[in-house]
C-alpha positions as a Markdown table, in Angstrom:
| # | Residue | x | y | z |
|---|---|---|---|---|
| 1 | Unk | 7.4 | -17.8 | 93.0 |
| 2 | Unk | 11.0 | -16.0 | 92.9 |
| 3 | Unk | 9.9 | -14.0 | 95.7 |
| 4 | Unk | 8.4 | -16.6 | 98.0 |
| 5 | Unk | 11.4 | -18.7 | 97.4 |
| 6 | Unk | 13.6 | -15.9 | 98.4 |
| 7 | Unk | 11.7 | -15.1 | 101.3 |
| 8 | Unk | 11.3 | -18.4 | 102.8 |
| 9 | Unk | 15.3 | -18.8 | 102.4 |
| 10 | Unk | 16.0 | -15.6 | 104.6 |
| 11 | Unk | 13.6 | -16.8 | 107.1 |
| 12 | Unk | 14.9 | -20.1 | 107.6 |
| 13 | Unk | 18.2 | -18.4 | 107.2 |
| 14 | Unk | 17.2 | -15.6 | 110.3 |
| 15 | Unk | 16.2 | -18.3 | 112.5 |
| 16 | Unk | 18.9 | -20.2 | 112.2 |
| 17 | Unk | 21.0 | -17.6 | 113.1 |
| 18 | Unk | 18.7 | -16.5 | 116.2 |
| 19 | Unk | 19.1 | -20.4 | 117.3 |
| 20 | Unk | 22.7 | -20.3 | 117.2 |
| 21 | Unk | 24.1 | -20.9 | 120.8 |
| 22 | Unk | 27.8 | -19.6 | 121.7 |
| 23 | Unk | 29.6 | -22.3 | 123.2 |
| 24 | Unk | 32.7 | -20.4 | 125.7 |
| 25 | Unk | 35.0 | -21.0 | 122.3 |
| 26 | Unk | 33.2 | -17.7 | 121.8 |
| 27 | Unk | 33.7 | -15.9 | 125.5 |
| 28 | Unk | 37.4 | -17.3 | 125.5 |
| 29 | Unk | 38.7 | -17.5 | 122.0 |
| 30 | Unk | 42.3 | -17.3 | 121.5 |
| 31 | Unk | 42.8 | -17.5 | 125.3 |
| 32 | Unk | 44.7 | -20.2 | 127.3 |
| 33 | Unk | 44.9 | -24.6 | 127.3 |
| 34 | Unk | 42.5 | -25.4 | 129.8 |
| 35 | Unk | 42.1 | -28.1 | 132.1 |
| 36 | Unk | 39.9 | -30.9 | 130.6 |
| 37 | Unk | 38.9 | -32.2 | 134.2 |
| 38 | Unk | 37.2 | -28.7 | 134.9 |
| 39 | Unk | 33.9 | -28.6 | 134.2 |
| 40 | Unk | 32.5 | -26.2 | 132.2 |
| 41 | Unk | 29.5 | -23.4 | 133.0 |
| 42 | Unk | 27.8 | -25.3 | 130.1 |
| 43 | Unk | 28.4 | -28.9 | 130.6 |
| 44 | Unk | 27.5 | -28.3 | 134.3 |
| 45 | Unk | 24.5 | -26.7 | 133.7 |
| 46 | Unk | 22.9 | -28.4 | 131.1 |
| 47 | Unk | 22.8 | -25.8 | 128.2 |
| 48 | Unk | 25.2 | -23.0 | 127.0 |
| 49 | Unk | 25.7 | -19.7 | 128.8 |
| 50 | Unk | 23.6 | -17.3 | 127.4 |
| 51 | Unk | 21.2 | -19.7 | 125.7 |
| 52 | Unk | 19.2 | -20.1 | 129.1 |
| 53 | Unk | 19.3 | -17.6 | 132.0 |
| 54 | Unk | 21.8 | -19.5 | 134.7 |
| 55 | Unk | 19.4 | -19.7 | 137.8 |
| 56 | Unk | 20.9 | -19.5 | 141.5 |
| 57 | Unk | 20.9 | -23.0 | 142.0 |
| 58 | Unk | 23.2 | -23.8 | 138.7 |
| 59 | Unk | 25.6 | -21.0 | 139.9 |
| 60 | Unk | 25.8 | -21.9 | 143.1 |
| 61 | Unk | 26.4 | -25.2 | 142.8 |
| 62 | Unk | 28.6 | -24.9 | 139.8 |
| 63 | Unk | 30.6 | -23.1 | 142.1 |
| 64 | Unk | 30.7 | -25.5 | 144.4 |
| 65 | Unk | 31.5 | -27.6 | 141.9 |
| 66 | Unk | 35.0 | -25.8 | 141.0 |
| 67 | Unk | 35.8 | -26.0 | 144.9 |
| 68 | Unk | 35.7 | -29.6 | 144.6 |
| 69 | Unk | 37.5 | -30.0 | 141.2 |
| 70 | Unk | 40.3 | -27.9 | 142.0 |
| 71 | Unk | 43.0 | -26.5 | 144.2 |
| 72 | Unk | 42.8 | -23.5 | 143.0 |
| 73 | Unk | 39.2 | -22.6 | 144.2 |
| 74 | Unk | 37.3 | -22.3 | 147.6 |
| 75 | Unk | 33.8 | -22.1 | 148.3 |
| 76 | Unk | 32.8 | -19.6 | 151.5 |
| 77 | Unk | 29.0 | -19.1 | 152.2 |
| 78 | Unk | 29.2 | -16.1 | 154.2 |
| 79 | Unk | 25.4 | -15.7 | 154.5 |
| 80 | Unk | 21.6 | -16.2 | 153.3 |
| 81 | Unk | 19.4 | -14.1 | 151.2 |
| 82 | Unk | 15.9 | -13.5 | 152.6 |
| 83 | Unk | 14.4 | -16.4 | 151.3 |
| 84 | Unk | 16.8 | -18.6 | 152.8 |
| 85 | Unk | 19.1 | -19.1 | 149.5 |
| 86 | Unk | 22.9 | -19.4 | 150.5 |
| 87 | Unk | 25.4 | -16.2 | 149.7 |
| 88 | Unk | 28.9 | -16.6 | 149.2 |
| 89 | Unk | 31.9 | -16.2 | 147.1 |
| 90 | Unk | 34.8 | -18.3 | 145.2 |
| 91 | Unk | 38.2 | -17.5 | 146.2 |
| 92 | Unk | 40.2 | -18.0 | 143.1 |
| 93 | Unk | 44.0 | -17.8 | 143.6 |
| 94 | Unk | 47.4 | -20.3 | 143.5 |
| 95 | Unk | 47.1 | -23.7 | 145.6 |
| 96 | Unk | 49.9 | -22.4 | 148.0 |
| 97 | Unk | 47.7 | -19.5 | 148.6 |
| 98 | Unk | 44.4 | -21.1 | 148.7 |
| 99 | Unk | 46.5 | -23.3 | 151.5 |
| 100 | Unk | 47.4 | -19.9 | 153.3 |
| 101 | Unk | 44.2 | -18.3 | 153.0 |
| 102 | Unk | 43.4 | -17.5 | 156.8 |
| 103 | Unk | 47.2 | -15.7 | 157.1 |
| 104 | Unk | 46.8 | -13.6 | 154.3 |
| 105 | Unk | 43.5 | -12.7 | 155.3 |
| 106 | Unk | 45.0 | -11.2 | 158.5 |
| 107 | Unk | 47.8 | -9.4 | 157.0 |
| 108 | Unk | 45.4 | -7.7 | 154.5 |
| 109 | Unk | 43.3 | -7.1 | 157.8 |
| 110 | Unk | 46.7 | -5.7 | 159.1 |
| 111 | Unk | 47.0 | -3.1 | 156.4 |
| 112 | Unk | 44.1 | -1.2 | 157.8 |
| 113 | Unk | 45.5 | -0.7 | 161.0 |
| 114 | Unk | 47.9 | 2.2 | 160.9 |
| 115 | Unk | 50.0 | 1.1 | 163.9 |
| 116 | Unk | 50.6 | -2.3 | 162.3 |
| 117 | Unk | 50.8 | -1.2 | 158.5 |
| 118 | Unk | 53.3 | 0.8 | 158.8 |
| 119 | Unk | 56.3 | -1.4 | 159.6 |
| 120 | Unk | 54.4 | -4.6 | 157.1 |
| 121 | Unk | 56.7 | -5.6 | 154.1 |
| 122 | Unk | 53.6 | -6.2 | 151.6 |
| 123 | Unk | 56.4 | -6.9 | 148.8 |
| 124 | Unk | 55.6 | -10.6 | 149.0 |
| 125 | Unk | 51.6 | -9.8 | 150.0 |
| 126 | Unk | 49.2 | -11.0 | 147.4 |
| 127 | Unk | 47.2 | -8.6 | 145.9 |
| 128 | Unk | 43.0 | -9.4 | 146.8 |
| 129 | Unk | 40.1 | -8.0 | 144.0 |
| 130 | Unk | 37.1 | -8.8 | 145.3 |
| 131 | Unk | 34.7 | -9.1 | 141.9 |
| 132 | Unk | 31.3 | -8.7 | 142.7 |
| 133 | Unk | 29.0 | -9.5 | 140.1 |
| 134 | Unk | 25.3 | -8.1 | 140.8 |
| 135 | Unk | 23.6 | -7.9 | 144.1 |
| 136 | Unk | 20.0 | -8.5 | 142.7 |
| 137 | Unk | 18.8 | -12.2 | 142.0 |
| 138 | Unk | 17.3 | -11.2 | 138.6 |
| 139 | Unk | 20.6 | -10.2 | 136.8 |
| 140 | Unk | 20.5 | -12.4 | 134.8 |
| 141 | Unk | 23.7 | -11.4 | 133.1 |
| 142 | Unk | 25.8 | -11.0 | 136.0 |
| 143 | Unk | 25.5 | -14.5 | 137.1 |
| 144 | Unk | 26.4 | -15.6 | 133.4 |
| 145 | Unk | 29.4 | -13.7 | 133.6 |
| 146 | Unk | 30.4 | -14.7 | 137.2 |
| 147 | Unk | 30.4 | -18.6 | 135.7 |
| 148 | Unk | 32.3 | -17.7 | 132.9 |
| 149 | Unk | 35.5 | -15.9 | 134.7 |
| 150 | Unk | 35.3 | -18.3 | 137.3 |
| 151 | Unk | 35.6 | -20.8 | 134.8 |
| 152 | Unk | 38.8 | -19.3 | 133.3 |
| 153 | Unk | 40.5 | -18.9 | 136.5 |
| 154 | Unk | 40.1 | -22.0 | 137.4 |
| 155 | Unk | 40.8 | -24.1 | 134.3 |
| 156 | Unk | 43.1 | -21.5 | 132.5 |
| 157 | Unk | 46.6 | -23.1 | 132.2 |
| 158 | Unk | 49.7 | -21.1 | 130.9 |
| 159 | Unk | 52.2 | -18.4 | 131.9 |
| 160 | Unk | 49.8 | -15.8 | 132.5 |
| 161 | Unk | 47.3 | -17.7 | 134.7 |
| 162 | Unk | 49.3 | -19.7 | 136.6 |
């Protein structure tokens, strides 16, 4: 009786635990305020990161999404995979750069040209990181983490971020 009692308490106890979801309190803890009018990866989506595998679709319009809740993001589709899904990339960076965007995409271009770079003051140049975050469909992941840091630099408020 001791036993079964004991066993059925550590199973209900194991899958409670397996059916525990992290909310991003546990992907961000002890990090920044953040903007309540951001939407989050999970509110967007439906379910928590990592509780369901974040298709295309979510991510891409979740990214969309962040273009059209803040200044601090843009959307650009530069392409389409082979069955016709779109491919792009959120540039993430301060409104008055964001605003910019086109010049400073030149005078990066402008570093690669010896006969230019030489005589550019890149003191006041932004730095660019392109992060790329899988370049199969099935990395599952990958896209969970791209919806995660795109949500912190986004929403993230304070003197680091902004």
């Amino acid at each position: 009786m001791i036993k079964r009692a004991f066993f059925s308490i550590i199973l209900t106890l194991s899958f409670i635990i397996m059916n525990a979801q992290a909310g991003m309190e546990y992907y961000l803890s002890g990090k920044k305020n953040f903007n309540p009018s951001i939407t989050t990866p999970g509110e967007f989506a439906g379910h928590e990161i990592g509780e369901l595998h974040l298709t295309h679709d979510k991510l891409y319009y979740y990214m969309l999404e962040l273009d059209r809740l803040s200044d601090r993001a843009v959307w650009e589709e530069y392409g389409k995979s082979h069955e016709g899904r779109p491919l792009g990339h959120l540039i993430i960076s301060s409104p008055a750069n964001i605003a910019n965007i086109e010049k400073l995409r030149l005078q990066h271009l402008d570093l690669c040209d010896p006969e230019k770079s030489r005589n550019l003051d890149i003191s006041n140049l932004p730095l660019f990181i392109k992060m790329g975050y899988g370049i199969h469909g099935n990395e599952s992941s990958a896209q969970n983490a791209s919806a995660i840091v795109a949500y912190y630099l986004v929403a993230a408020a304070g003197s680091g971020i902004d």
